[in-house]
N, C-alpha and C positions, 0 to 999 in steps of 0.2 A: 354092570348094567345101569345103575342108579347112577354114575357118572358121564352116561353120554348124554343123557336130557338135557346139565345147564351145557357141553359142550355143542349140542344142538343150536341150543338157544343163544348161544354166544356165536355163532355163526348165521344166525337169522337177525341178531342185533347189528351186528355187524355189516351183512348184507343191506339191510336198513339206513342207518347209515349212511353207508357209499353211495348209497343211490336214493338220496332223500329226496333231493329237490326234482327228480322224475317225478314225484306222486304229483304235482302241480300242471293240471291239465297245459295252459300254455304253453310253460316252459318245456314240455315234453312233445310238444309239435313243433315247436321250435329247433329244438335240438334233432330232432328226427331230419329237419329239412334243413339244418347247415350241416347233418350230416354228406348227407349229396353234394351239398356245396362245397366245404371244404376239402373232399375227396378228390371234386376238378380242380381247385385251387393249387392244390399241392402236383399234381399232374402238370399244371399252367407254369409253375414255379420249375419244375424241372426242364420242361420245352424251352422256359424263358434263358436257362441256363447254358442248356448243350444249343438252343439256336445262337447264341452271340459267341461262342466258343466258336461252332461252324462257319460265324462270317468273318468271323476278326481272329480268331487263335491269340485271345490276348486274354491274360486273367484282369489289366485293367479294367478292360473295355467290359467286362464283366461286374468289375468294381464300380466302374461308371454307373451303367444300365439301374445297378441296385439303389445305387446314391442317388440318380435322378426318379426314381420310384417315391423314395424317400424322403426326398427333400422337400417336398409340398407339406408335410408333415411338419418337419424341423421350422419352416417359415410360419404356416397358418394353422398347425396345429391346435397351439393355446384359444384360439378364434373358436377353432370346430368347437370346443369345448364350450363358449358361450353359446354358441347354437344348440347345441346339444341339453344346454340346459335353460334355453329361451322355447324350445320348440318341443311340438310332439315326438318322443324320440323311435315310435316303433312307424310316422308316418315318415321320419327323416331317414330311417332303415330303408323304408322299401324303397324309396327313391332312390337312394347313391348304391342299393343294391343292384338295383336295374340297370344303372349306369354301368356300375363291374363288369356287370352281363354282356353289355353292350361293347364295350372294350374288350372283350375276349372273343367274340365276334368276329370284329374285326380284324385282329389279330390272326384268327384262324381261318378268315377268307385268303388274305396278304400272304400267309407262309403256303398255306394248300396251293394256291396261283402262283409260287412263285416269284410275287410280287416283292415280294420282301426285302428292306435294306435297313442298314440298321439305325439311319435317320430316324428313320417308322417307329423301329423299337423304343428309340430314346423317348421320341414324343410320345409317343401312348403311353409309356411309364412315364409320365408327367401328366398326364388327364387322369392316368389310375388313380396316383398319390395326391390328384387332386380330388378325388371321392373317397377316398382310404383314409385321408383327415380328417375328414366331418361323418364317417361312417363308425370309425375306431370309437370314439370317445362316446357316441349315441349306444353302440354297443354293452360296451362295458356297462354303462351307468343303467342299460333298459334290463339288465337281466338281475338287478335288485328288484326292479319294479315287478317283474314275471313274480319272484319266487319270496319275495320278503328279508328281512334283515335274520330270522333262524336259518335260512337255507342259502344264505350268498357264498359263505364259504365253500360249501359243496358244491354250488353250481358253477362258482368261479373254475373248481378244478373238474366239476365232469366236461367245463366246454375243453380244459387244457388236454385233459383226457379225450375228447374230440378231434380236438388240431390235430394231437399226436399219432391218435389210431388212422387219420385221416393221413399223414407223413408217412405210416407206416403202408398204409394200402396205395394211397395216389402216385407214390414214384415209382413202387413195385408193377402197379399196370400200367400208369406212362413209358415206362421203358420197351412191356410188350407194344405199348399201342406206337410209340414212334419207331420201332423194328417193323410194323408192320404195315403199317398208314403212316408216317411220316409225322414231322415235329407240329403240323398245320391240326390233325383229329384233334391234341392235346388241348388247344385254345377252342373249338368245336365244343369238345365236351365239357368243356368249365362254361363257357355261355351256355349252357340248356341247364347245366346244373344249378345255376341261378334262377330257374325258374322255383325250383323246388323250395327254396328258405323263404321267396320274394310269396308263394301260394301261402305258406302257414304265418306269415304275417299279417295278409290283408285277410285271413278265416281266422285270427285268434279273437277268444274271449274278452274284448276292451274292459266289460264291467268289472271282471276278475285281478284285472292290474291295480298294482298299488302305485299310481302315479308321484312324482315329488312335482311340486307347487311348480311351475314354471317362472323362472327368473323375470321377472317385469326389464319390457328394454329399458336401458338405463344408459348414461354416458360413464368412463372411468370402468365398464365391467370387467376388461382384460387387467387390468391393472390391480384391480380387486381379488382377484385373482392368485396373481404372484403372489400380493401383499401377505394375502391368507398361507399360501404355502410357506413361505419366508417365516411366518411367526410359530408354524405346530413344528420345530423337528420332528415329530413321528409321523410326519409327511416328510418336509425337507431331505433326511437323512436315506429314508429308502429312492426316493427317486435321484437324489444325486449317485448312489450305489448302483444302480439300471442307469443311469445314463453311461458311466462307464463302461460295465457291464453290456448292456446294449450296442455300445458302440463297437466294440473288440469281439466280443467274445461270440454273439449272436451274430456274427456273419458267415455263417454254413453256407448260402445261396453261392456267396464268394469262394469260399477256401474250401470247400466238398468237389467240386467240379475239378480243382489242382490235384487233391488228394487221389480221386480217383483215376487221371488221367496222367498224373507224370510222377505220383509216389508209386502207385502201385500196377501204374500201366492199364488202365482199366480203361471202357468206354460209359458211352450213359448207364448201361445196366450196373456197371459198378458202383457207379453213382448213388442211381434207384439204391443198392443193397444198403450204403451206407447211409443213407436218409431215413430209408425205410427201419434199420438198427436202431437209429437213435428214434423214432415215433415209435419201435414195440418198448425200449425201455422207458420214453412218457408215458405210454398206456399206465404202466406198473405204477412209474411216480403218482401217474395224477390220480391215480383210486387209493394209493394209499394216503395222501394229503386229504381225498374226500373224506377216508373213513377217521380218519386220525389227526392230519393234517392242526397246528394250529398258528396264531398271529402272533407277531410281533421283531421287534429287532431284533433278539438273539439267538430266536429260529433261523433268520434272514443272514446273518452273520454264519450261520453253521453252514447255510445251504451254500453259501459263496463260496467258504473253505473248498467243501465236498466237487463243487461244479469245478471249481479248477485241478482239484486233483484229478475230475473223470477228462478233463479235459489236456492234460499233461498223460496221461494212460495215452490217449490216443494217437499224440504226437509222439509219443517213442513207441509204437506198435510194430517189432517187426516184421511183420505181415498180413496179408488182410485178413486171415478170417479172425486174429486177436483184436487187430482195428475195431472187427464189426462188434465185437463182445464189446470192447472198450465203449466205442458206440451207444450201447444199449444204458450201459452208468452214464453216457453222457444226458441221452433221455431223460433217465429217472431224477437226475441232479440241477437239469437243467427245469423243468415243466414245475418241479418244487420249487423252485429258486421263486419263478416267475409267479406261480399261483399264488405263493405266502404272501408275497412282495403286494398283489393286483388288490388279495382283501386285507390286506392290512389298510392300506390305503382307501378303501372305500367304506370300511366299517367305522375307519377314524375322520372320514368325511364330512361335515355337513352339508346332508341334501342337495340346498342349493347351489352348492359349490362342488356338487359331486362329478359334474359332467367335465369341469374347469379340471380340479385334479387329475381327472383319467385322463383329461387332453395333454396334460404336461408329463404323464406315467407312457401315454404313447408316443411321445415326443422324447422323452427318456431311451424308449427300447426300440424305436422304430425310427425318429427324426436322427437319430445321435450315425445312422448307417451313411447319409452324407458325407459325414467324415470318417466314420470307422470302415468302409466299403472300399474306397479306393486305398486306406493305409492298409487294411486287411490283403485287397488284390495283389498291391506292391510290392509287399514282404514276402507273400508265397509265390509271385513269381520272379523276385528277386531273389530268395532264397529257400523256398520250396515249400510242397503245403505244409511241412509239420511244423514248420517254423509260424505260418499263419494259425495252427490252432495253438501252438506253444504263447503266441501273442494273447489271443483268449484265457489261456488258463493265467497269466500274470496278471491279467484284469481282473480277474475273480479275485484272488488275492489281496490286489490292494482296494476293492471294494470291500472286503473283509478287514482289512485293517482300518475302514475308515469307518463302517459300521463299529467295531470293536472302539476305535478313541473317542466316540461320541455318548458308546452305552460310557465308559470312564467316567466321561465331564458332566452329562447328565442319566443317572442311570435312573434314577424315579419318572422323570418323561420318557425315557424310549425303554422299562425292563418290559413293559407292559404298554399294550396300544388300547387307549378306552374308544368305547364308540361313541360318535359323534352326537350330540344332542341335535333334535328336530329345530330346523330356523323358527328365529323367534317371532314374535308376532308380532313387530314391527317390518311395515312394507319396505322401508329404503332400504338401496343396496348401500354400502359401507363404500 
């Protein structure tokens, strides 16, 4: 009897914990309303997938669509970042959020009407990614200001724990909703779902944020920028690790659509199964990172190992319902990989420079699809999807071996990531 009280309490500490950075009125109306949103997101990402399949039956043309998304990113990226840290970032949110909205819109009038070609596609995923630049890096860097510097680590992985549950729920009823309303509802219900994240930002608490000083414009800012990342390896080192990584391994959009449709013969709902797989096994990663979860290279190095091994599971699966278990460790290895990576990176930030880093961290896992998107496409329909996630898991890999020769040469800068000191108090930018 006397030993279920601390086993109680180690369970309420625990719970505690994982879900710290909730107690934080903002952040918890926050998260409430990108829950809605990334719900449709992932719904919009699966229509965006099985509709360029339906007009072209080409897994390039698939690789295109993702790469032209993306590449707004890979060019102005590092930019969004100075905005991001020149500007209000929760009034820069509701702006290029309402944009998203609006692009999903229209999307879902075009594919409902019929109208649709996949000219349309290509440019609208070229207006997205050009709000998904300057949205990304305001993101990242506004949910320190929500929760503080004890609670980024949690929050970083309850949002990863968000995407994921939202990956897990949004393909599983896209698939109902284009079985039953067609691919056009999917872009429908991602524009309303933007209302929802776009309401609890313009009613959040402003005097409750902990703002960082905003960047004085200044000439040389981008440049200021690299110069800083080039000189911390415990920057440098993780985001050249994610750009690889980002570029290869992180193209699911591409290589799930092949998997499902000519490894295992499946249609979108097969798809839905194996999307939705890999969001219930983030779920798991991302709470256990919240509750446990900690920073630095040699976490980052382990997590690289492990994501390629779930990732080689998957590619010799022989058949689907093993896929979808493999699936589930790909979740959990992957949503780790990316959370340790996002606050390592932001805890060893300074401030001013915080928007800058996250711009070149999204530019790492999202600009790098460009080029990883259409080699991705290539390969799995040159030689089939498991050879496209077989590509993924040898990026893990050798991001782990490069993580692994840098802890070597300098293991006192990267065994451990300190946090960044507050900008000094002098005004000029360097």
């Amino acid at each position: 009897m006397t030993e279920e009280i601390p086993t109680t309490g180690s369970i309420t500490t625990l719970r505690r914990q994982m879900f710290a950075a909730l107690a934080t009125p903002n952040y918890r109306s926050y998260f409430i309303g990108n829950a809605v949103s990334m719900t449709g997101t992932w719904m919009q990402i699966v229509a965006q997938g099985w509709l360029v399949l339906q007009l072209t039956g080409s897994a390039t043309a698939l690789g295109v669509v993702t790469a032209l998304q993306t590449l707004p990113t890979l060019l102005l990226g590092p930019y969004g970042g100075v905005i991001a840290d020149r500007l209000d970032k929760r009034k820069l949110l509701i702006a290029t959020k309402s944009a998203m909205g609006a692009i999903a819109l229209v999307l879902g009038v075009l594919t409902t009407t019929g109208a649709i070609q996949l000219w349309q596609v290509y440019a609208l995923a070229v207006v997205l990614g050009l709000a998904s630049c300057f949205e990304s890096p305001a993101r990242q860097a506004f949910v320190l200001e929500m929760v503080g510097p004890d609670h980024l680590r949690n929050a970083v992985s309850l949002n990863s724990v968000l995407v994921n549950a939202a990956r897990a729920v949004g393909p599983a009823v896209a698939g109902i909703v284009i079985a039953v309303g067609g691919l056009g509802v999917c872009y429908l219900v991602n524009a309303v779902s933007f209302v929802a994240v776009v309401a609890m930002l313009v009613r959040m608490d402003v005097a409750a944020l902990h703002p960082s000083t905003p960047a004085p414009r200044a000439p040389g800012q981008l440049r200021e920028g690299f110069r800083y990342v080039r000189s911390e390896p415990g920057l440098l080192v993780p985001l050249l690790m994610m750009g690889l990584v980002g570029c290869l391994t992180y193209e699911f959009q591409v290589v799930l659509p092949i998997v499902a449709s000519e490894t295992f013969a499946g249609d979108s709902t097969t798809y839905g199964f194996l999307t939705a797989a890999m969001g219930a096994g983030a779920v798991v990663g991302g709470l256990a990172v919240a509750a446990r979860g900690g920073t630095g290279m040699r976490s980052l190095v382990w997590l690289s190992v492990a994501y390629g091994v779930t990732m080689t599971l998957v590619a010799v699966s022989p058949t689907l319902p093993v896929a979808l278990a493999a699936m589930v460790l790909v979740g959990v290895t992957s949503v780790a990989f990316m959370s340790i990576g996002n606050s390592t990176l932001q805890l060893a930030s300074a401030p001013h420079m915080r928007g800058r880093v996250m711009a070149l961290w999204t530019v790492a896992f999202l600009g790098s699809t460009p080029i990883g998107g259409p080699i991705a496409g290539w390969v799995s329909q040159e030689f089939g999807g498991r050879a496209g996630l077989g590509l993924g898991a040898v990026a893990c890999f050798v991001a782990a071996g490069m993580g692994l020769l840098a802890l070597r040469r300098r293991p006192a800068a990267l065994a451990a990531v300190p946090v960044a000191p507050p900008r000094p108090a002098t005004p000029e930018a360097a």
